[in-house]
Backbone as a chain_set.jsonl record, in Angstrom:
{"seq": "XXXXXXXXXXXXXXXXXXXXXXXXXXXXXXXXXXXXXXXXXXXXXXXXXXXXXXXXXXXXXXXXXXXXXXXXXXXXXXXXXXXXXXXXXXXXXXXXXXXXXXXXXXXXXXXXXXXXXXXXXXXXXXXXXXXXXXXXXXXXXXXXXXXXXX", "coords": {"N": [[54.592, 173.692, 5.021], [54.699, 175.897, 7.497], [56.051, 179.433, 6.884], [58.911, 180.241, 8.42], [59.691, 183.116, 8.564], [57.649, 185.26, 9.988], [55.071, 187.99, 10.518], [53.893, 189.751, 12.745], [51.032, 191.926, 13.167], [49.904, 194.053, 15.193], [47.133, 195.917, 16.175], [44.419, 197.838, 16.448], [42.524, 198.424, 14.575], [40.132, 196.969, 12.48], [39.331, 197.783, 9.988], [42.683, 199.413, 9.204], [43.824, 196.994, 9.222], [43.049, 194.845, 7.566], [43.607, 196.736, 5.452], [46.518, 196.774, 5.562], [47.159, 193.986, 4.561], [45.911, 194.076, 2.621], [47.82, 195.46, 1.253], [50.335, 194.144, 1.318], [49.859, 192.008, 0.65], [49.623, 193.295, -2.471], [52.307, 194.392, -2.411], [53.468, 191.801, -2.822], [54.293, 190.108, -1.099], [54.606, 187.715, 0.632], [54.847, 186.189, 3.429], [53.383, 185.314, 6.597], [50.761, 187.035, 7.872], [50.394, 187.442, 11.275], [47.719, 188.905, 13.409], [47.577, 190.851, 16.236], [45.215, 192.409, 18.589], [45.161, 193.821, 20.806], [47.056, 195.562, 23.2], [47.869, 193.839, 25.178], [47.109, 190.939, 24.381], [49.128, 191.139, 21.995], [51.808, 190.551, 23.993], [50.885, 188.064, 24.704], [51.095, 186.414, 22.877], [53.744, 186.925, 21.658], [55.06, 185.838, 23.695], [53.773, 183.305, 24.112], [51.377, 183.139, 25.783], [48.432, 182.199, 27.433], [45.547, 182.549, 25.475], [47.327, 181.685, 23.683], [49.292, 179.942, 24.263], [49.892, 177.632, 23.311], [51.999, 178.182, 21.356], [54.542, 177.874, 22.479], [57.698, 177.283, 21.99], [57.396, 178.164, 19.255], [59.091, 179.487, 16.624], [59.744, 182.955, 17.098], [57.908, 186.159, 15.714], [59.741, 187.304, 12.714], [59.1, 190.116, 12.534], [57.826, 193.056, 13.996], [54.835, 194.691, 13.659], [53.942, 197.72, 15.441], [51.559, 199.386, 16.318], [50.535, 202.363, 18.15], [48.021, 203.014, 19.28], [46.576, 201.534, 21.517], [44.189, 198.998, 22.981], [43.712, 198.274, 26.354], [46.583, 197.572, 26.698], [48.59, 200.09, 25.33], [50.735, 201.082, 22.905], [53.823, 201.658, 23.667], [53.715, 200.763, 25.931], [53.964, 198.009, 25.526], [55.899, 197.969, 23.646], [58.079, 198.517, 25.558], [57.996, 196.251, 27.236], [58.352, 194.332, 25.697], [61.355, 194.847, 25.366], [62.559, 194.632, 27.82], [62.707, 192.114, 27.985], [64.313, 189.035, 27.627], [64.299, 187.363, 25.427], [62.985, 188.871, 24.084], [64.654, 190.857, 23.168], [65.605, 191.874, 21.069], [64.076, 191.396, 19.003], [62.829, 193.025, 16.231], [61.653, 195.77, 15.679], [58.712, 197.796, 14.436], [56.892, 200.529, 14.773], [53.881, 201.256, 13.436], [52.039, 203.847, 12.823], [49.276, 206.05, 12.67], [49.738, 208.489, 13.937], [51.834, 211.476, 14.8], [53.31, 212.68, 16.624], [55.751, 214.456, 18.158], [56.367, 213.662, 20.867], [56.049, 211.367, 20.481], [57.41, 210.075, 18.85], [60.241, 210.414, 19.807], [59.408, 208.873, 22.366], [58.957, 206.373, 21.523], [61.704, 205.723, 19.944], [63.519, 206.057, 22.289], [62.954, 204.025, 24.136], [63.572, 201.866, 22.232], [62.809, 201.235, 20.076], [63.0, 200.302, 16.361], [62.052, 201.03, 14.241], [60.385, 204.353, 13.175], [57.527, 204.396, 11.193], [55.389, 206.765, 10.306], [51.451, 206.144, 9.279], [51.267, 206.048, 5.892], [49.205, 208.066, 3.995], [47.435, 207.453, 1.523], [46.793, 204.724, -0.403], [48.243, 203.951, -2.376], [50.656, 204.629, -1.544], [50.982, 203.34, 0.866], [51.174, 200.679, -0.151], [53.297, 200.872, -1.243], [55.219, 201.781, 0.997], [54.761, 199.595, 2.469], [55.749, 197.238, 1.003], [58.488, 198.383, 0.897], [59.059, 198.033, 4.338], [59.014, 195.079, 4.162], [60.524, 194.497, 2.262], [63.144, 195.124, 3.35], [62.946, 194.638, 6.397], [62.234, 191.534, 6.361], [63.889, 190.37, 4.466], [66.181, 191.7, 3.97], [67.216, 192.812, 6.474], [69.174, 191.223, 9.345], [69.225, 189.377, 12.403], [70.466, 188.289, 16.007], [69.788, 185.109, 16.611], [67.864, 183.688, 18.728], [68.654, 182.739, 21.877], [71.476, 182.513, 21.702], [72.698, 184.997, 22.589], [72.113, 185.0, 25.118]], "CA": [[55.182, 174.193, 6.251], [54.5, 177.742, 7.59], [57.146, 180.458, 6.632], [59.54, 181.322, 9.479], [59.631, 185.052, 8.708], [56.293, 185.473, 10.008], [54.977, 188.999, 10.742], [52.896, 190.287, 13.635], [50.683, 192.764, 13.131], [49.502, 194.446, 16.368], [46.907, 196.984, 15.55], [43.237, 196.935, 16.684], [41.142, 198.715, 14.022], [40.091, 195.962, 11.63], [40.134, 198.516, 8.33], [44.03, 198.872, 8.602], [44.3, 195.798, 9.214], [42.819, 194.746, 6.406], [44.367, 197.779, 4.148], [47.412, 196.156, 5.694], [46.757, 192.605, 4.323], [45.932, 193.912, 1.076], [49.037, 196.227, 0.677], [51.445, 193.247, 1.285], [49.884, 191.108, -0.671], [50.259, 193.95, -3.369], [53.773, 194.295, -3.048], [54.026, 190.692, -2.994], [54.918, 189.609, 0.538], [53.915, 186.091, 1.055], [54.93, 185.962, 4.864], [52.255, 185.021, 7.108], [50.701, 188.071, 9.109], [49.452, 187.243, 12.431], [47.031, 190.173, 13.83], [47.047, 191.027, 17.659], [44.116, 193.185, 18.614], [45.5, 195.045, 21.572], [48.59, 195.428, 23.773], [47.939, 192.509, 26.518], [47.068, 189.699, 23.334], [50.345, 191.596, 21.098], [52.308, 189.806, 24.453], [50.275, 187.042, 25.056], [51.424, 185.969, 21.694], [55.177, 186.954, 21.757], [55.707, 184.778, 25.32], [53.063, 181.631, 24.562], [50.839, 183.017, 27.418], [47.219, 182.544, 27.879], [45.356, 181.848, 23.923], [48.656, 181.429, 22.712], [49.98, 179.011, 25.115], [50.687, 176.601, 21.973], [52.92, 178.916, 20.418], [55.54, 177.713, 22.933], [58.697, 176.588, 21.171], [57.576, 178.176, 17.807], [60.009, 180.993, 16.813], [59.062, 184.363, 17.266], [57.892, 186.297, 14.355], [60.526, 188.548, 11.969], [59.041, 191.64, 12.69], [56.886, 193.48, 14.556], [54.446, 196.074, 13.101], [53.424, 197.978, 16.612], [50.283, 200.336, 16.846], [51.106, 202.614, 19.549], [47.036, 203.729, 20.397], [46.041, 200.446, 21.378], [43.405, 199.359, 24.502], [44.468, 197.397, 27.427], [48.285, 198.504, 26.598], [49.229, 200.853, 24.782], [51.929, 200.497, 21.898], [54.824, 201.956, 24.191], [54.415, 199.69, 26.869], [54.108, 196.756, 24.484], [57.373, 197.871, 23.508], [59.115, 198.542, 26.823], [57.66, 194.894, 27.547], [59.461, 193.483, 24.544], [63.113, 195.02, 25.628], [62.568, 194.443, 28.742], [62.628, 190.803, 28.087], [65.928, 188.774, 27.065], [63.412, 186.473, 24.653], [62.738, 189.374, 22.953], [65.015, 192.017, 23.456], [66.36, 191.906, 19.859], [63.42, 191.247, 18.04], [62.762, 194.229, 15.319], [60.153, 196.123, 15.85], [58.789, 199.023, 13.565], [56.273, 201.232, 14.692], [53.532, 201.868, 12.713], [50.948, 204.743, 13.346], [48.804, 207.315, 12.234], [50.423, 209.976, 15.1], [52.835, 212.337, 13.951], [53.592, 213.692, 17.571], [57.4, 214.428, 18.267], [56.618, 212.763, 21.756], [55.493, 209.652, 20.325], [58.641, 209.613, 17.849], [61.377, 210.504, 20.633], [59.564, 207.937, 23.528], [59.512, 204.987, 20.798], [63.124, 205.589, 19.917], [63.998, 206.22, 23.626], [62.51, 202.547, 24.33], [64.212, 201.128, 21.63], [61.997, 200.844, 18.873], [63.631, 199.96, 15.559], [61.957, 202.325, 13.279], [59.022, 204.729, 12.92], [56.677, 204.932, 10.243], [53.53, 206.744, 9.953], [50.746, 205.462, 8.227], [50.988, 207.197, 4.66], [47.32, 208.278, 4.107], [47.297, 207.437, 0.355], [46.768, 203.356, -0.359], [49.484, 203.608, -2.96], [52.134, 205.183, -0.613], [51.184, 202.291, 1.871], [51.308, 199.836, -0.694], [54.94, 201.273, -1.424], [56.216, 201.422, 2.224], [54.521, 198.153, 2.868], [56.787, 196.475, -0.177], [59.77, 198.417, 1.598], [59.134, 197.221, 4.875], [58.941, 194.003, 3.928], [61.982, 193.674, 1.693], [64.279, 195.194, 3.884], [63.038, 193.495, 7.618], [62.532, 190.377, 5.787], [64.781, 189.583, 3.25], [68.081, 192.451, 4.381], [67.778, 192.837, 8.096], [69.589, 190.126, 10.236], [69.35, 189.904, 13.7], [71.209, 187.456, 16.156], [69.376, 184.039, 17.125], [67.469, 183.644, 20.101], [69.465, 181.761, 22.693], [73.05, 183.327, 21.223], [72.876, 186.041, 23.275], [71.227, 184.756, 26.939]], "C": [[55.071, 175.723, 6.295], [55.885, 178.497, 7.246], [57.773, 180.726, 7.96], [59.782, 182.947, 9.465], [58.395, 185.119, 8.638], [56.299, 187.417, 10.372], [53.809, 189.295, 11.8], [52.474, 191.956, 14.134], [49.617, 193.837, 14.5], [48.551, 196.091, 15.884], [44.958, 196.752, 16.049], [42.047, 197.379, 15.707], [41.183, 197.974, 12.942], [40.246, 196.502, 10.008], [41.837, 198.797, 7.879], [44.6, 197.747, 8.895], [44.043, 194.586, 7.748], [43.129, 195.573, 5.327], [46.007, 196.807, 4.304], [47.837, 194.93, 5.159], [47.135, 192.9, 2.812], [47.162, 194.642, 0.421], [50.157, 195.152, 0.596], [51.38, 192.666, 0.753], [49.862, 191.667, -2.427], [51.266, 194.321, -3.586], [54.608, 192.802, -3.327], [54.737, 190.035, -2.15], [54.024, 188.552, 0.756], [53.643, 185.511, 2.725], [53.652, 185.621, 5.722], [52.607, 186.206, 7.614], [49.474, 187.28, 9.794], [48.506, 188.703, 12.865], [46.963, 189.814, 15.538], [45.988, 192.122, 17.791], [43.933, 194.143, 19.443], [46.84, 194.736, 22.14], [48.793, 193.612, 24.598], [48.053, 190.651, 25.011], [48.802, 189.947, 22.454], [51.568, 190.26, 22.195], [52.028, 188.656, 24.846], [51.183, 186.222, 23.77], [52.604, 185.699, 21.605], [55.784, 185.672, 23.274], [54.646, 183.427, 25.405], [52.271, 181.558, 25.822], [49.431, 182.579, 26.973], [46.538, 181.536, 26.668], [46.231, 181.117, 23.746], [49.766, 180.768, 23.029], [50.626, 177.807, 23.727], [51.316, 176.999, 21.329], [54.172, 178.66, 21.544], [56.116, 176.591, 22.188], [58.704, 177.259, 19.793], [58.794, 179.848, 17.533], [59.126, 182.233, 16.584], [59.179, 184.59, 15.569], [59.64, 187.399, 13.986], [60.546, 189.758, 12.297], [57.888, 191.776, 13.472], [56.345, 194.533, 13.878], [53.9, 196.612, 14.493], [52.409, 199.012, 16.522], [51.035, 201.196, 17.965], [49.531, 203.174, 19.958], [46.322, 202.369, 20.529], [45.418, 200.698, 22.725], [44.458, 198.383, 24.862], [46.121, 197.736, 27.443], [48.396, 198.939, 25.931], [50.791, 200.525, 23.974], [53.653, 200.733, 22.914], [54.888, 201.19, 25.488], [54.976, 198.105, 26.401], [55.608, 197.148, 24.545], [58.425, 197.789, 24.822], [58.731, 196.924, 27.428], [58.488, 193.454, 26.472], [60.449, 193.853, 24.87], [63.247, 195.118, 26.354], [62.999, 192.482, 29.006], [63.961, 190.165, 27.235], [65.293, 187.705, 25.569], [63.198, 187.413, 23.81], [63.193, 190.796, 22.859], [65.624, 192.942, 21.851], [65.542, 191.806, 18.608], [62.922, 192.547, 17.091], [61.155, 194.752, 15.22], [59.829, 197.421, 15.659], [56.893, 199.479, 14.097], [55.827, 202.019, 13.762], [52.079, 202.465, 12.987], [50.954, 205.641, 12.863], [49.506, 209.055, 13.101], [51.481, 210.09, 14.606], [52.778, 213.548, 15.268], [54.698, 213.781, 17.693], [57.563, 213.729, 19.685], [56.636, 211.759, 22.067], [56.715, 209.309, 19.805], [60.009, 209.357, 19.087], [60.641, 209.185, 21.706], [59.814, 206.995, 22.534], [61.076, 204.489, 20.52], [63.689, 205.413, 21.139], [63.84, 204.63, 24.144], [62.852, 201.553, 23.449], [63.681, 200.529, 20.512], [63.198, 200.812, 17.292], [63.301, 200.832, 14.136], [60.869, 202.923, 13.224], [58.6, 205.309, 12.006], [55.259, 205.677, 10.242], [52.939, 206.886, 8.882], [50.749, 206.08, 7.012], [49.359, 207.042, 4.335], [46.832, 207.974, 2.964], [47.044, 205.79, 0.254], [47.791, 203.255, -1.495], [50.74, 203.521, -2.596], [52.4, 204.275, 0.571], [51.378, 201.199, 1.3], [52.895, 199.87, -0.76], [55.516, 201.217, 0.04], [56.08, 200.17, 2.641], [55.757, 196.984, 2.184], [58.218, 196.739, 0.696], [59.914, 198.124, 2.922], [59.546, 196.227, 4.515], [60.414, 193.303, 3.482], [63.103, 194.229, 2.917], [64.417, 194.421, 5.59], [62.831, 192.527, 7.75], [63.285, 189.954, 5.024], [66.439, 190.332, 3.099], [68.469, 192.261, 5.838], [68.312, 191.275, 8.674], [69.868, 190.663, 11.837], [69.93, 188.405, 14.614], [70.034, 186.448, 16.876], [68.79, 183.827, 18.186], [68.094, 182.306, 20.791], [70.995, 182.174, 22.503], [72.994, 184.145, 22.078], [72.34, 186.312, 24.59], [72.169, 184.413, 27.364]], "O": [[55.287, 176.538, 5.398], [56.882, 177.81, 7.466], [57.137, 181.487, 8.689], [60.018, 183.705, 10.405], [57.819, 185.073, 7.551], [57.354, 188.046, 10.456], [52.689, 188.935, 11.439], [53.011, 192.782, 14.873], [48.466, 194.147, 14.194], [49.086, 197.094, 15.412], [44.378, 195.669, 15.968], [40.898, 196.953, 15.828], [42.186, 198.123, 12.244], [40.911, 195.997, 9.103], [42.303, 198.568, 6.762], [45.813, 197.551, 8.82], [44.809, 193.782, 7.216], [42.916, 195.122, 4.202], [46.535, 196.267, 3.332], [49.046, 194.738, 5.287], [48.0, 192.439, 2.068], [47.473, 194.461, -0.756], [50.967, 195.34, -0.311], [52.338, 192.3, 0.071], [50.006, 190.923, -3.397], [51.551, 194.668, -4.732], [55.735, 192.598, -3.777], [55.756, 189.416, -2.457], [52.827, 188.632, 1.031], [52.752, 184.784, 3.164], [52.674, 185.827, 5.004], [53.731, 186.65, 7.849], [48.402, 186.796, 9.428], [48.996, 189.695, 12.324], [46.453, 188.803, 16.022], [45.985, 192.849, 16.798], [43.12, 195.062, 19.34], [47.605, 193.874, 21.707], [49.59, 192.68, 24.495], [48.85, 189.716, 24.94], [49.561, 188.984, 22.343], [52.098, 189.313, 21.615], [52.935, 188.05, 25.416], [51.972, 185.346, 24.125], [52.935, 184.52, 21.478], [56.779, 184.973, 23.467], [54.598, 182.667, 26.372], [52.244, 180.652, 26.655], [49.37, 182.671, 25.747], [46.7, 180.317, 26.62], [46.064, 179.902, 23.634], [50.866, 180.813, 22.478], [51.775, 177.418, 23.52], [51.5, 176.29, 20.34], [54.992, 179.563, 21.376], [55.623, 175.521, 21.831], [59.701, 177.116, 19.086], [59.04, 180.85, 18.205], [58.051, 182.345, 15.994], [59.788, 184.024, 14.661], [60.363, 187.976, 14.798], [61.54, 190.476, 12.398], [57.067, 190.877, 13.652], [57.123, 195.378, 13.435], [53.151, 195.729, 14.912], [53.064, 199.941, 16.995], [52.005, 200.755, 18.581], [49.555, 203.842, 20.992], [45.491, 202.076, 19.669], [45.595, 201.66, 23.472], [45.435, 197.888, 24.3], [46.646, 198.193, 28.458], [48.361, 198.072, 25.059], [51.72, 199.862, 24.436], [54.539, 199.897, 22.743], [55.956, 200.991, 26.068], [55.917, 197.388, 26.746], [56.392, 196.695, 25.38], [59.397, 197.038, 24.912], [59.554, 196.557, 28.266], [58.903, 192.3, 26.573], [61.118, 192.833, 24.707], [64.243, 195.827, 26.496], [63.445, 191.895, 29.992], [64.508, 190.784, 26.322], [66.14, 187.412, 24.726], [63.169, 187.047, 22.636], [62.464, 191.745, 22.571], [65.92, 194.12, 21.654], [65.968, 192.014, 17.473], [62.402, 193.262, 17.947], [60.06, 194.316, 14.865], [60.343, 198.288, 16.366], [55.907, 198.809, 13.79], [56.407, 202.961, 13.222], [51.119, 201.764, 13.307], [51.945, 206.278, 12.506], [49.598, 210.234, 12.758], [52.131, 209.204, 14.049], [52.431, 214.726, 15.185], [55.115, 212.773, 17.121], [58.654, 213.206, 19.911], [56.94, 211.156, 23.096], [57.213, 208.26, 20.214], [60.614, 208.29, 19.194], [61.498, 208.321, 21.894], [60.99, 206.632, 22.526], [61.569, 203.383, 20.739], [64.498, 204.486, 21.158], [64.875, 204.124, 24.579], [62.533, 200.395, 23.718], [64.052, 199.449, 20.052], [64.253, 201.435, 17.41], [64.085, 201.17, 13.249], [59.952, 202.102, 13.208], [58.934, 206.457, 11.713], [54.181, 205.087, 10.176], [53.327, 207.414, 7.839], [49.931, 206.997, 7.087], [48.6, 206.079, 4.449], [45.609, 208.116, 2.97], [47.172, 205.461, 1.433], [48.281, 202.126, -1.486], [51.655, 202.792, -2.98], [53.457, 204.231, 1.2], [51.833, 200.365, 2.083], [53.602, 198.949, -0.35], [56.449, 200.422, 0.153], [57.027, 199.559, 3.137], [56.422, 196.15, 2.799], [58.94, 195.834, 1.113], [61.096, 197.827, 3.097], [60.775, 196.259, 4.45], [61.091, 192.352, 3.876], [63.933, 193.39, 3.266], [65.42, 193.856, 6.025], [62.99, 192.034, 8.867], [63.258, 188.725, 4.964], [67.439, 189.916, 2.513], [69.498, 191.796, 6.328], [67.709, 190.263, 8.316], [70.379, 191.673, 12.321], [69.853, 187.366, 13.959], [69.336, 186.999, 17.727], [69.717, 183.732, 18.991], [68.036, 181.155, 20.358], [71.665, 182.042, 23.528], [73.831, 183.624, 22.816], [72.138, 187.41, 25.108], [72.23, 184.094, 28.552]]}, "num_chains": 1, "name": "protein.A"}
């Protein structure tokens, strides 16, 4: 049976996505990661639209990792599209990106993002935040039930 703390990784350049892969499975994160490839698929996914029409009923993932320079949408609408929505207004969602602008940091927070990391540039230092991700929005964070709070 698949893991319910799944992880969806929204991100479209296939090298951190694959650095990504291999850092989790070096700190030892078993979780499934899904990969979205831009903004429009990131929600296609989260709401069972389109591809991903058979993902209705399954629970949303654990976490979100969000990109914010993505095509077709962009990481900050993605997000204002997730807390905009009562399905997924609560779901945890950690921005992670190479930008290190103060306008990227203040709109993500402003929109309700849950935390922002950027990418550490080292593959040890991503291996290490990857591990702390992991343990703390899988295995500390709790968040309340979908349907509890509609």
């Amino acid at each position: 049976m698949r893991d319910p703390r799944s992880i969806l990784l929204v991100e479209d350049n296939p090298d951190d996505v694959d650095l990504t892969r291999r850092a989790f499975q070096r700190a030892g994160l078993t979780q499934p990661l899904d990969v979205a490839g831009d903004g429009v698929e990131a929600l296609d996914y989260l709401f069972a639209r389109g591809a991903y029409a058979h993902r209705a009923g399954e629970p949303l993932p654990s976490l979100v990792l969000l990109d914010l320079k993505l095509p077709l949408l962009d990481g900050h609408e993605v997000l204002q599209r997730i807390r905009a929505d009562p399905r997924t207004r609560f779901l945890p969602v950690v921005i992670l990106t190479s930008s290190d602008e103060e306008k990227d940091l203040v709109e993500s927070y402003s929109q309700g993002c849950n935390s922002y990391v950027r990418k550490p540039v080292s593959y040890t230092e991503f291996v290490e935040a990857a591990r702390q991700l992991g343990v703390y929005w899988l295995m500390l964070n709790r968040v309340p039930q979908p349907g509890a709070y509609e």
